[in-house]
PDB file of N, CA, C and O in Angstrom:
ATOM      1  N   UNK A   1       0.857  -1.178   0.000  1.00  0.00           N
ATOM      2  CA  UNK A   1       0.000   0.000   0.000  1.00  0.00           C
ATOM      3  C   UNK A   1       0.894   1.228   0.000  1.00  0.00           C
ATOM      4  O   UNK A   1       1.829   1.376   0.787  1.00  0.00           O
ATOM      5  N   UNK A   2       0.520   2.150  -0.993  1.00  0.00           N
ATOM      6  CA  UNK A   2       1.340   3.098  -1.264  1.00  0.00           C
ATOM      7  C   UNK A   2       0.845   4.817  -0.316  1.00  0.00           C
ATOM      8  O   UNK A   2      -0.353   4.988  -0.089  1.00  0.00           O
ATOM      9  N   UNK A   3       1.488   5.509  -0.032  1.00  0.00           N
ATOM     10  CA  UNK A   3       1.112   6.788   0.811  1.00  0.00           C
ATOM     11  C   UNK A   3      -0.448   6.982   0.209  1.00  0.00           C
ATOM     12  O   UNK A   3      -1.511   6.754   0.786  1.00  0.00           O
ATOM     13  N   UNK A   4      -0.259   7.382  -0.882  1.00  0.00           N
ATOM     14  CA  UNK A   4      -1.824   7.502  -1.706  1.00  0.00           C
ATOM     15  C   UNK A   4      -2.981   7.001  -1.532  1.00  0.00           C
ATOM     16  O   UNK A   4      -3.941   7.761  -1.403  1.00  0.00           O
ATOM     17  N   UNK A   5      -3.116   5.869  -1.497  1.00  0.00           N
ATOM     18  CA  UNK A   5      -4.266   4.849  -0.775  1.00  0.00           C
ATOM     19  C   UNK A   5      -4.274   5.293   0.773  1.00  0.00           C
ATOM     20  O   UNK A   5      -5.356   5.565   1.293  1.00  0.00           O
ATOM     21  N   UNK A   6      -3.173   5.362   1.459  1.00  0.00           N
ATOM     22  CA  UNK A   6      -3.756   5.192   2.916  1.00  0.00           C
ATOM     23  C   UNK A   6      -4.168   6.683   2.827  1.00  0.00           C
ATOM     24  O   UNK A   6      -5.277   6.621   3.358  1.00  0.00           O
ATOM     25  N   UNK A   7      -3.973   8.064   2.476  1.00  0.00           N
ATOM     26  CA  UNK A   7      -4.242   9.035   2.192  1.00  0.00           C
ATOM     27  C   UNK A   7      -5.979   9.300   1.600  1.00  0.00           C
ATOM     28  O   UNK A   7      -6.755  10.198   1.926  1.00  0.00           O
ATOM     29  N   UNK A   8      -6.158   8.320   0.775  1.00  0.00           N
ATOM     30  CA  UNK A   8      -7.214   8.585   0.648  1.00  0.00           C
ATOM     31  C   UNK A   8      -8.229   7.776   1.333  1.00  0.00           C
ATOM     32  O   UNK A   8      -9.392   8.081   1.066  1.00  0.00           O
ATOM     33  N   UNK A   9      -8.004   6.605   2.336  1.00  0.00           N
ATOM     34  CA  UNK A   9      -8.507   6.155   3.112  1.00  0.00           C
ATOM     35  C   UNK A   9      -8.920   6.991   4.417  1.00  0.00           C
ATOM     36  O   UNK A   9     -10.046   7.005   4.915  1.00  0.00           O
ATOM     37  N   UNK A  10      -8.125   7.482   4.740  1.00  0.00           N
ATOM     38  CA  UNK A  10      -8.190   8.722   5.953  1.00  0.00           C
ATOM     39  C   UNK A  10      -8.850   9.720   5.541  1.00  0.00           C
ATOM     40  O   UNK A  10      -9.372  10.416   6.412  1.00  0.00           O
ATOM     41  N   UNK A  11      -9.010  10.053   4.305  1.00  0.00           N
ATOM     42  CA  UNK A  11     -10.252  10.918   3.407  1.00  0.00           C
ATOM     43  C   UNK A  11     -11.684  10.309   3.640  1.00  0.00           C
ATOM     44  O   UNK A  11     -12.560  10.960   4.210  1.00  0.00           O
ATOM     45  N   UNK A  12     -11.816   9.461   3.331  1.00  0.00           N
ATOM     46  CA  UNK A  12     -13.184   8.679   3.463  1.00  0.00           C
ATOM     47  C   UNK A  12     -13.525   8.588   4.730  1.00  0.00           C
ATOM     48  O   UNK A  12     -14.705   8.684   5.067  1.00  0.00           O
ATOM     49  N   UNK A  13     -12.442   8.373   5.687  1.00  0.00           N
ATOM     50  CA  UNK A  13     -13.228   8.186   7.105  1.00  0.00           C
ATOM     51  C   UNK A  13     -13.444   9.177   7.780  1.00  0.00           C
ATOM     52  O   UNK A  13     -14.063   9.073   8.839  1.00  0.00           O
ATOM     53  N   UNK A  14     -12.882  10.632   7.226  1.00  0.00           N
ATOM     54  CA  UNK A  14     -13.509  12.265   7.966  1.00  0.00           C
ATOM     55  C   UNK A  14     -14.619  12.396   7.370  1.00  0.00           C
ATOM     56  O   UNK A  14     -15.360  12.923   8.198  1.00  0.00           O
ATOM     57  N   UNK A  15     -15.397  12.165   6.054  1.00  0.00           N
ATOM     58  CA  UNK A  15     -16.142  12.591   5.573  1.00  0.00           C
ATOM     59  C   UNK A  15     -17.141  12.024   6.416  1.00  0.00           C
ATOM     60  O   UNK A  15     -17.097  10.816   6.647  1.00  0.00           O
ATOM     61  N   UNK A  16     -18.295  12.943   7.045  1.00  0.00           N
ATOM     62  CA  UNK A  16     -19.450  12.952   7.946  1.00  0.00           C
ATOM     63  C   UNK A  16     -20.194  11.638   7.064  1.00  0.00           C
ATOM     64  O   UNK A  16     -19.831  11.468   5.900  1.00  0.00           O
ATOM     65  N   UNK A  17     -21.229  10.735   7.657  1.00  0.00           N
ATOM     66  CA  UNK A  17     -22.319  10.433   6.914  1.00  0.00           C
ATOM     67  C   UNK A  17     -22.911  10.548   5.948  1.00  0.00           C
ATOM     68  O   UNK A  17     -23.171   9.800   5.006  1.00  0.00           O
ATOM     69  N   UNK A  18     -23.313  12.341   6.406  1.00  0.00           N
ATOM     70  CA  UNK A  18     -24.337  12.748   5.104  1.00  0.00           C
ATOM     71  C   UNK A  18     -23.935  13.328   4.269  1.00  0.00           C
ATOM     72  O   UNK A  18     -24.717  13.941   3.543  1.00  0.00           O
ATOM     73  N   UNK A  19     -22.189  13.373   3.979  1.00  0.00           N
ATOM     74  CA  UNK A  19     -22.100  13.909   2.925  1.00  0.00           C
ATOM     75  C   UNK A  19     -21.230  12.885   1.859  1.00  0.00           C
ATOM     76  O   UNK A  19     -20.410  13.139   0.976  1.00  0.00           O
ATOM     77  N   UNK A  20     -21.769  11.699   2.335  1.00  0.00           N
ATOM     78  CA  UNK A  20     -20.905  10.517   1.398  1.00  0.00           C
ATOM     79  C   UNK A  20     -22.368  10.347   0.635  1.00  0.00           C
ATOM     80  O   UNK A  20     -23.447  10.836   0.970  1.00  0.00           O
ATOM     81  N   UNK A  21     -22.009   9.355  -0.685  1.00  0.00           N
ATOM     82  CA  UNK A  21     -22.911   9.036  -1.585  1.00  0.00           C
ATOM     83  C   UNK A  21     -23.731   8.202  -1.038  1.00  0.00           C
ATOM     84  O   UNK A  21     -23.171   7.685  -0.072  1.00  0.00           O
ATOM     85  N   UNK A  22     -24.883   7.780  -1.194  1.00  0.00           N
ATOM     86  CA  UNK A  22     -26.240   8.492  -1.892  1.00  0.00           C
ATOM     87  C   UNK A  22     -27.200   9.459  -1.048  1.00  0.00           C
ATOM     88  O   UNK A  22     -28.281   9.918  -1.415  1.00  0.00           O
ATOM     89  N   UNK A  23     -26.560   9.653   0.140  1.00  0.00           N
ATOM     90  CA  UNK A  23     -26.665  10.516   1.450  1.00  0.00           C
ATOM     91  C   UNK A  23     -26.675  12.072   0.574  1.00  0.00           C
ATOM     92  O   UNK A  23     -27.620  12.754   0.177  1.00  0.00           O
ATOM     93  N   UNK A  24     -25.776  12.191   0.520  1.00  0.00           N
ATOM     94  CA  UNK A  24     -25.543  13.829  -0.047  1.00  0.00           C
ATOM     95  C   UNK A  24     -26.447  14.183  -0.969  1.00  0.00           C
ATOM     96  O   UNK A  24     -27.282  15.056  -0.731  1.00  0.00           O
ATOM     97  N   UNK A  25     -26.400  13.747  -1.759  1.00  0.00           N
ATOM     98  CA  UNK A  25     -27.152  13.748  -2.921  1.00  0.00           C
ATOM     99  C   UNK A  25     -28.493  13.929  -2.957  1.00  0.00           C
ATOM    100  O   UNK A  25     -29.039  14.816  -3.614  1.00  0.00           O
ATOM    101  N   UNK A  26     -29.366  12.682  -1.903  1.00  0.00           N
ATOM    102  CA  UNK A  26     -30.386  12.847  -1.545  1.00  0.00           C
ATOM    103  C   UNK A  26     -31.215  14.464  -0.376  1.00  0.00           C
ATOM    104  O   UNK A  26     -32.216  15.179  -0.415  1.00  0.00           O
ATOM    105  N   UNK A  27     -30.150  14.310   0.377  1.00  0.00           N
ATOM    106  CA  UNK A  27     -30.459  15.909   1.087  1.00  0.00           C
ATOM    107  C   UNK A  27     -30.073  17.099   0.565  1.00  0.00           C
ATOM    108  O   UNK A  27     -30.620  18.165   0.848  1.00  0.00           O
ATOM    109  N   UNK A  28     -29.173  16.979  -0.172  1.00  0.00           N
ATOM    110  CA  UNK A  28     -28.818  17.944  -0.963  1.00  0.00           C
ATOM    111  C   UNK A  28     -30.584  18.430  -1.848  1.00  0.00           C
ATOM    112  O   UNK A  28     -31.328  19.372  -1.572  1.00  0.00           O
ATOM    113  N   UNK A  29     -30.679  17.785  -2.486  1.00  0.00           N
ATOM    114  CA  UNK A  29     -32.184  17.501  -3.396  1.00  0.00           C
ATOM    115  C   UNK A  29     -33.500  18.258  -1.795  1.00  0.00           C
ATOM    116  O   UNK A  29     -34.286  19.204  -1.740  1.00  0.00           O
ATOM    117  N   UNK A  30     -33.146  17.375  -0.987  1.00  0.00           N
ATOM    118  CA  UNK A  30     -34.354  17.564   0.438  1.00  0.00           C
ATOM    119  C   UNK A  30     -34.406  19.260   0.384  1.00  0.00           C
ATOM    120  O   UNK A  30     -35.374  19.939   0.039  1.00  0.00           O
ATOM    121  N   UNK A  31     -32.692  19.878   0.956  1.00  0.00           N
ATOM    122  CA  UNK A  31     -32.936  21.411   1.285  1.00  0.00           C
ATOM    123  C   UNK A  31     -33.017  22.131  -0.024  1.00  0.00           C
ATOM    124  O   UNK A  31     -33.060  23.341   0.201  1.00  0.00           O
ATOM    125  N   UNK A  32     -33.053  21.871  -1.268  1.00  0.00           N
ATOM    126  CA  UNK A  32     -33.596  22.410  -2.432  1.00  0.00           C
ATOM    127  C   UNK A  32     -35.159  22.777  -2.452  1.00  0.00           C
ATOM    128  O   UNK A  32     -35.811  23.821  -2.484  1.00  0.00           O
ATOM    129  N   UNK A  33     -35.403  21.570  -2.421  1.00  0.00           N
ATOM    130  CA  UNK A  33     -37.285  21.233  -2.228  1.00  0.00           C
ATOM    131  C   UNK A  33     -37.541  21.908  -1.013  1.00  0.00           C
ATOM    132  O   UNK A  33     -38.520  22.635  -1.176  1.00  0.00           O
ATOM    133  N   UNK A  34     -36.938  22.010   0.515  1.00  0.00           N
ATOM    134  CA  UNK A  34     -37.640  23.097   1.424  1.00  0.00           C
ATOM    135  C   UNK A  34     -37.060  24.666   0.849  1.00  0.00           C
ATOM    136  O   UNK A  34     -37.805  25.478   1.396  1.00  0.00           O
ATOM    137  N   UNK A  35     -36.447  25.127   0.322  1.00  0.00           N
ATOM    138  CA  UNK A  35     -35.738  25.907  -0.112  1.00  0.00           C
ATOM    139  C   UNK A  35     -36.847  26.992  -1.020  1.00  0.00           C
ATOM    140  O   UNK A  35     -36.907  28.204  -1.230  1.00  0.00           O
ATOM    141  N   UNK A  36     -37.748  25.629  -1.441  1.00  0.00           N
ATOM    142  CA  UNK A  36     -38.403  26.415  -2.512  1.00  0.00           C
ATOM    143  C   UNK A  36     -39.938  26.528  -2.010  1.00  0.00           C
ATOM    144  O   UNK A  36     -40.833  27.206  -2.515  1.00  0.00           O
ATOM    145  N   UNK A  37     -39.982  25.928  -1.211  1.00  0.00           N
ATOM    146  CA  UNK A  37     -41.344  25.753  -0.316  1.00  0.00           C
ATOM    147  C   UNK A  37     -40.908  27.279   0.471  1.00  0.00           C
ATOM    148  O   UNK A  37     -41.390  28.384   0.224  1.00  0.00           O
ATOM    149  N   UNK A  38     -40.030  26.997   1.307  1.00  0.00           N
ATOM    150  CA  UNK A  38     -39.757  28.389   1.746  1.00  0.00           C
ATOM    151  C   UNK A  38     -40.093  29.308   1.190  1.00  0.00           C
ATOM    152  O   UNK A  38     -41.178  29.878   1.307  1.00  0.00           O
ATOM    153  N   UNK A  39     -38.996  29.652   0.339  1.00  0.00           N
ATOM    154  CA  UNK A  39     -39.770  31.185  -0.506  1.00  0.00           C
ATOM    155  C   UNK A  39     -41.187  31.377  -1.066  1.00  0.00           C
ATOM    156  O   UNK A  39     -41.857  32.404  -1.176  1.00  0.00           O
ATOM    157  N   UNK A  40     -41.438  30.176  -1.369  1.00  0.00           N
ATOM    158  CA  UNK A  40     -42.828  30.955  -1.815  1.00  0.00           C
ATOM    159  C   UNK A  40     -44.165  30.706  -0.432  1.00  0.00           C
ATOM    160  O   UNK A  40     -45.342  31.065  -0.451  1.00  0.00           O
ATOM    161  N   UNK A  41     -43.509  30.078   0.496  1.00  0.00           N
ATOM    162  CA  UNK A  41     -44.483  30.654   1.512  1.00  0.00           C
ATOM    163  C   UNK A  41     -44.393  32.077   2.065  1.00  0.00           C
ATOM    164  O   UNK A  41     -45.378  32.629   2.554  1.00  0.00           O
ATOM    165  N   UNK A  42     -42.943  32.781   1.959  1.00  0.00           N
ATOM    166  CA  UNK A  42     -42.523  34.011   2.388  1.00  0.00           C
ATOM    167  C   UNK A  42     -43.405  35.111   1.110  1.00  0.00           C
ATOM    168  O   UNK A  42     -43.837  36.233   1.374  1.00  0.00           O
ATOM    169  N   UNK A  43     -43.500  34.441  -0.228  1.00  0.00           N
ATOM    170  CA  UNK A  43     -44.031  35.629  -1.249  1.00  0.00           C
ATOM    171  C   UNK A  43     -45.676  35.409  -0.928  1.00  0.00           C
ATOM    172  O   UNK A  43     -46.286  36.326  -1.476  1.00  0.00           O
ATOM    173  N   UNK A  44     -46.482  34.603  -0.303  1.00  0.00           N
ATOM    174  CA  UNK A  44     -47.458  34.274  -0.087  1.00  0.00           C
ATOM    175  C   UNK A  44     -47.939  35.057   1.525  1.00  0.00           C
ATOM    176  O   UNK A  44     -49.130  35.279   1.748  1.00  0.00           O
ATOM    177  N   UNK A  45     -47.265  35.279   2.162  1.00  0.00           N
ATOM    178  CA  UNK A  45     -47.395  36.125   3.016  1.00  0.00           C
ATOM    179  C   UNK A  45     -47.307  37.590   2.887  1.00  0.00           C
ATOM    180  O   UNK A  45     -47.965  38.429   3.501  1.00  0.00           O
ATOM    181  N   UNK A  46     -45.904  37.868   1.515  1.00  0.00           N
ATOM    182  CA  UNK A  46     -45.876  39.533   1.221  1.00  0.00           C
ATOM    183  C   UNK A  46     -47.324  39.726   0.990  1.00  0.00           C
ATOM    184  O   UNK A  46     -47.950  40.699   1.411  1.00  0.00           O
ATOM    185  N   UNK A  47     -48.000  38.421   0.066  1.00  0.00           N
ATOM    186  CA  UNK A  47     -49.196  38.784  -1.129  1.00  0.00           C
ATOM    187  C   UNK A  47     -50.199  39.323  -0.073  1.00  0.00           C
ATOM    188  O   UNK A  47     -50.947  40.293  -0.197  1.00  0.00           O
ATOM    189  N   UNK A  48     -50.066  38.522   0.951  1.00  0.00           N
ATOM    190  CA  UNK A  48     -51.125  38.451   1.710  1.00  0.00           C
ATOM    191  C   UNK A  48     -51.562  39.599   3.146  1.00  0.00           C
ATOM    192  O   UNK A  48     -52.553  39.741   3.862  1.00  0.00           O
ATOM    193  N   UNK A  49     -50.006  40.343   3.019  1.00  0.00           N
ATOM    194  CA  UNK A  49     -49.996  41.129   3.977  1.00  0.00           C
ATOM    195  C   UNK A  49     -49.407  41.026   5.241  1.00  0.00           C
ATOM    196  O   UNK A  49     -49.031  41.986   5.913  1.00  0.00           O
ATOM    197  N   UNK A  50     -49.291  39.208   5.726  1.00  0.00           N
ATOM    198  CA  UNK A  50     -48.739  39.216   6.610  1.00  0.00           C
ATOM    199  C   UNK A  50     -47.565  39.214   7.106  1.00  0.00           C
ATOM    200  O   UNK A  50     -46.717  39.357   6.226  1.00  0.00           O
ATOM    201  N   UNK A  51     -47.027  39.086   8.433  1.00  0.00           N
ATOM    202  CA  UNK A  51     -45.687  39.004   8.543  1.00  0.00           C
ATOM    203  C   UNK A  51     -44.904  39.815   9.045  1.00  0.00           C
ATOM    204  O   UNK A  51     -44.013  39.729   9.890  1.00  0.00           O
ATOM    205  N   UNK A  52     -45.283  40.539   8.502  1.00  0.00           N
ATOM    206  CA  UNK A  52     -44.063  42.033   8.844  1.00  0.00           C
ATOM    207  C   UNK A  52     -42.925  41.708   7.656  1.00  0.00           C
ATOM    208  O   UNK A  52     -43.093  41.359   6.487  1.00  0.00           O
ATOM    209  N   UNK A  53     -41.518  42.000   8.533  1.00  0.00           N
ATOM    210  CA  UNK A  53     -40.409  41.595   8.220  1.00  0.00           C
ATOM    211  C   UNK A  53     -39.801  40.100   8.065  1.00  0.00           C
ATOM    212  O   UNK A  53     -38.665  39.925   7.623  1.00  0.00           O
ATOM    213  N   UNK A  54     -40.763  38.893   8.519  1.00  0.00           N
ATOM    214  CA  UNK A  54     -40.182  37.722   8.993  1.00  0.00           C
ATOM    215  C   UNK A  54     -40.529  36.994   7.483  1.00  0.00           C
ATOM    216  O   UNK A  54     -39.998  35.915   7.221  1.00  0.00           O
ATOM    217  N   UNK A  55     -41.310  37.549   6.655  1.00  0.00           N
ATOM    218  CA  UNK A  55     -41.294  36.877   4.867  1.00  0.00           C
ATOM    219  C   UNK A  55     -40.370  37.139   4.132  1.00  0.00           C
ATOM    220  O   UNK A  55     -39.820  36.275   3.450  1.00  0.00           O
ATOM    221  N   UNK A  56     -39.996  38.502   4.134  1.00  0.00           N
ATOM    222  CA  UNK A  56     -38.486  38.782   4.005  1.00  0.00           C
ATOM    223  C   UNK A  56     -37.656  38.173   4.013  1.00  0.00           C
ATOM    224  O   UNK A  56     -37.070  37.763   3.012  1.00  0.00           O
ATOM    225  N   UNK A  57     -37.218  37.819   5.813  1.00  0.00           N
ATOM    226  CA  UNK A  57     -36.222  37.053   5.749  1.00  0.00           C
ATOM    227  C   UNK A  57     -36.033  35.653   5.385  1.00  0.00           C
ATOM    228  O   UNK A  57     -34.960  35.054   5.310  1.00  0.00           O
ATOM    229  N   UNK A  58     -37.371  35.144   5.140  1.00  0.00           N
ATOM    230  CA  UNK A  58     -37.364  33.627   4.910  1.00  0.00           C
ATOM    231  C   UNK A  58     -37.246  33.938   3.952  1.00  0.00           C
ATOM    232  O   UNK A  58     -36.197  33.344   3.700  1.00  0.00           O
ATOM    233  N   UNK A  59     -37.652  34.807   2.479  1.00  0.00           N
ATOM    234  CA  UNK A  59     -37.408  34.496   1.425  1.00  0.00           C
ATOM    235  C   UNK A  59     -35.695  34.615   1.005  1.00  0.00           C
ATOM    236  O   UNK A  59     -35.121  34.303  -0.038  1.00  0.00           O
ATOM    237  N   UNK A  60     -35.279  35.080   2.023  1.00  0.00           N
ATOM    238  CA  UNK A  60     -33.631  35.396   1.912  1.00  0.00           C
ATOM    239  C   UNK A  60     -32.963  34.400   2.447  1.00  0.00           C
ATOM    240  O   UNK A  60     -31.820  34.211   2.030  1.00  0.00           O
ATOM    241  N   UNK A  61     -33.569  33.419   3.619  1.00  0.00           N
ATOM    242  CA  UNK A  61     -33.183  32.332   4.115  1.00  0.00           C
ATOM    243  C   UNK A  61     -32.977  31.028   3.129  1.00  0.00           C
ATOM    244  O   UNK A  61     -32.078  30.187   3.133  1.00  0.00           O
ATOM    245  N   UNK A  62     -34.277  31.177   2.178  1.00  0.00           N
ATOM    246  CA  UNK A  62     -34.481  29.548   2.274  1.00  0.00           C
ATOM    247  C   UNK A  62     -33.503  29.633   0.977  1.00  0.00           C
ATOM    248  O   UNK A  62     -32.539  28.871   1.044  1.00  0.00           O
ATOM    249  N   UNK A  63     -33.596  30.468  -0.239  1.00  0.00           N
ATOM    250  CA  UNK A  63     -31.816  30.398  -1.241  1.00  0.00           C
ATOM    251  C   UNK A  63     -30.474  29.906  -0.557  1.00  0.00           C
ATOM    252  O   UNK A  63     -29.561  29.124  -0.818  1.00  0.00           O
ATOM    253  N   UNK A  64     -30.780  30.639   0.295  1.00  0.00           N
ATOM    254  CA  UNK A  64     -29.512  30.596   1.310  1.00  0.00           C
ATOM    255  C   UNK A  64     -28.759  29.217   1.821  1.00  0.00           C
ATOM    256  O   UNK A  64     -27.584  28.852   1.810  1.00  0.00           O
ATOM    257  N   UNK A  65     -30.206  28.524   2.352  1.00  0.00           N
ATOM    258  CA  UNK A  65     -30.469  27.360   2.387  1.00  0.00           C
ATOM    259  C   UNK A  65     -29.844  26.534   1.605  1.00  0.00           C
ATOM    260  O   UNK A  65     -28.889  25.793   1.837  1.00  0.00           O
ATOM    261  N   UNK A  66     -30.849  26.829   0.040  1.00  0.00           N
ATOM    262  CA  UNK A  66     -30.500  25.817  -1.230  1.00  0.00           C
ATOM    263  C   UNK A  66     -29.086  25.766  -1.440  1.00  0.00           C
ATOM    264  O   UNK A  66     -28.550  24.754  -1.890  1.00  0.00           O
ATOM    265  N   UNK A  67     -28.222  27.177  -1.031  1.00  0.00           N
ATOM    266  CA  UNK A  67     -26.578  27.403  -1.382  1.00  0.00           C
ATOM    267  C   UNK A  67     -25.463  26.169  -0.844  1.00  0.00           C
ATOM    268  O   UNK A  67     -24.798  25.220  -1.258  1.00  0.00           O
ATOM    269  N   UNK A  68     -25.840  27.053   0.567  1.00  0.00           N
ATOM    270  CA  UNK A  68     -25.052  26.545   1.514  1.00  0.00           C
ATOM    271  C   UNK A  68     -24.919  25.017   1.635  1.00  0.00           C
ATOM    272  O   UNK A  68     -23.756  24.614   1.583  1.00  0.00           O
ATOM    273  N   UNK A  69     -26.068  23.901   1.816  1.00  0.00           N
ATOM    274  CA  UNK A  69     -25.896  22.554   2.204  1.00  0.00           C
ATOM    275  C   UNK A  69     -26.032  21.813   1.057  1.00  0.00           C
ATOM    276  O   UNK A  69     -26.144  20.608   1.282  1.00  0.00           O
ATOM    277  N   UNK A  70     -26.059  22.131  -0.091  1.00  0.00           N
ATOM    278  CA  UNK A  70     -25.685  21.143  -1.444  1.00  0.00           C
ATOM    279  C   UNK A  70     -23.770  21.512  -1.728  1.00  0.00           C
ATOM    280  O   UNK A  70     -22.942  20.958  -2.450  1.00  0.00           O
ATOM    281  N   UNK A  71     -23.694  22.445  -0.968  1.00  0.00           N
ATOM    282  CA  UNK A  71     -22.032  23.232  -1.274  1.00  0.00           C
ATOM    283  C   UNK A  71     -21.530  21.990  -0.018  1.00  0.00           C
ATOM    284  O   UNK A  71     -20.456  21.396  -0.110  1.00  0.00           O
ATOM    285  N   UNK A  72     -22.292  21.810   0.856  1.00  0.00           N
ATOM    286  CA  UNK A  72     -21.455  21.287   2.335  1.00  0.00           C
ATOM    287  C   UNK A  72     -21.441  19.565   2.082  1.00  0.00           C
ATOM    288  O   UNK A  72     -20.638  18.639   2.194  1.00  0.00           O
ATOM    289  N   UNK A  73     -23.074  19.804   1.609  1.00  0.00           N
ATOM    290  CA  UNK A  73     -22.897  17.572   1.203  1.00  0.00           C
ATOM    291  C   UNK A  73     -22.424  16.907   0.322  1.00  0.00           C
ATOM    292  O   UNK A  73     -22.150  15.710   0.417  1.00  0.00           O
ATOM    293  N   UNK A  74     -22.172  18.063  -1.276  1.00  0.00           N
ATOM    294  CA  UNK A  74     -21.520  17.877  -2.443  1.00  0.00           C
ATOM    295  C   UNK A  74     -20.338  18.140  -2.683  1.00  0.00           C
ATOM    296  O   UNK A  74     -19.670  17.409  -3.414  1.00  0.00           O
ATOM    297  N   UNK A  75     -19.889  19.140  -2.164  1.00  0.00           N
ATOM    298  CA  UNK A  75     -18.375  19.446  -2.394  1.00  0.00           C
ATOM    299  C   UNK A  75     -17.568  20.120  -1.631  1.00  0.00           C
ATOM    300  O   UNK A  75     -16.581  20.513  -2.253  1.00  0.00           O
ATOM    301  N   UNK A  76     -17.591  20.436  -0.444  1.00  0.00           N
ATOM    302  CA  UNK A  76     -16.719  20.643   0.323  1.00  0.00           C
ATOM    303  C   UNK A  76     -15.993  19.484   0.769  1.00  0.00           C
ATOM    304  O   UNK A  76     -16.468  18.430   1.192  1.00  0.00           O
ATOM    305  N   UNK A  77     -14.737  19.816   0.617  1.00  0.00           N
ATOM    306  CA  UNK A  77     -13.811  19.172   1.031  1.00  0.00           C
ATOM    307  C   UNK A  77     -13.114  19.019   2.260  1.00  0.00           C
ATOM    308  O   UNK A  77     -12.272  19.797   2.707  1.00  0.00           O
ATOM    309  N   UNK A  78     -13.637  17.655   2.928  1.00  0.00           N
ATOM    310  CA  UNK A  78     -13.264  16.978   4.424  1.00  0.00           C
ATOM    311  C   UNK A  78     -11.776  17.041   4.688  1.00  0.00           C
ATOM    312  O   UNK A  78     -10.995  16.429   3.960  1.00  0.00           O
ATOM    313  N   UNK A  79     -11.337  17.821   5.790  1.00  0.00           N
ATOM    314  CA  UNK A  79      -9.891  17.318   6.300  1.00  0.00           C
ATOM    315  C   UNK A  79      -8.797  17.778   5.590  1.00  0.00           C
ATOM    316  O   UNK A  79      -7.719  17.183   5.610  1.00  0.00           O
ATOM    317  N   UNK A  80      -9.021  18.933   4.880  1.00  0.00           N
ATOM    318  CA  UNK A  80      -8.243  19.615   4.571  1.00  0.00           C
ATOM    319  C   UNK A  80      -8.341  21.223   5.307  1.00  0.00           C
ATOM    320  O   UNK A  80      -9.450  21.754   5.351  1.00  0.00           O
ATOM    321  N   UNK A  81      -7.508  21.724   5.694  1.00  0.00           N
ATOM    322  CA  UNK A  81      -6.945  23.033   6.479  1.00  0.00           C
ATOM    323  C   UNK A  81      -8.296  22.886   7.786  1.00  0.00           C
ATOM    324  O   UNK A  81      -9.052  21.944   8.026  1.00  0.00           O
ATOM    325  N   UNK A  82      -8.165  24.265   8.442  1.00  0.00           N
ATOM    326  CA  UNK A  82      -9.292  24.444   9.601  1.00  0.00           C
ATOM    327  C   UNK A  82     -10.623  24.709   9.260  1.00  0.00           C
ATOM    328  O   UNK A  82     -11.231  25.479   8.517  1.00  0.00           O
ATOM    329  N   UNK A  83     -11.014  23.283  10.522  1.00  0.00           N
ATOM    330  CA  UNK A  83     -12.137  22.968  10.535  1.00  0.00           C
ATOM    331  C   UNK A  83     -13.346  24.426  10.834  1.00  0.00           C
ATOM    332  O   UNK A  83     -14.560  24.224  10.869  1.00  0.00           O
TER     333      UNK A  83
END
């Protein structure tokens, strides 16, 4: 066994659960689908009047959402520099 293999063995075993295959993939897809439920419950409240400020921020949340945890279960990279 060459440095390389055990290198990428120690890769596989930082990577969390949910961001190994068919895990990632699948939640990745999950916070898309609330992502989009989100916003348009937030434009359904502008429509509607309610809310105040808190449709706003969900409609700014739930993109945010869709960004961030398909970036964290798909391609961020485990075990390299600080955590």
């Amino acid at each position: 066994m060459n440095g390389s293999e055990m290198t990428d063995g120690i890769e596989a075993d930082r990577r969390p659960w949910s961001a190994r295959r068919p895990q990632n993939v699948l939640l990745s897809l999950v916070f898309i689908v609330l992502a989009v439920f989100l916003v348009r419950q937030g434009v359904l409240s502008i429509a509607q009047g309610e809310g105040g400020f808190v449709p706003y921020l969900i409609i700014i949340g739930g993109p945010a959402l869709a960004c961030y945890y398909p970036w964290y279960f798909v391609f961020r990279r485990f075990g390299e520099g600080p955590s």
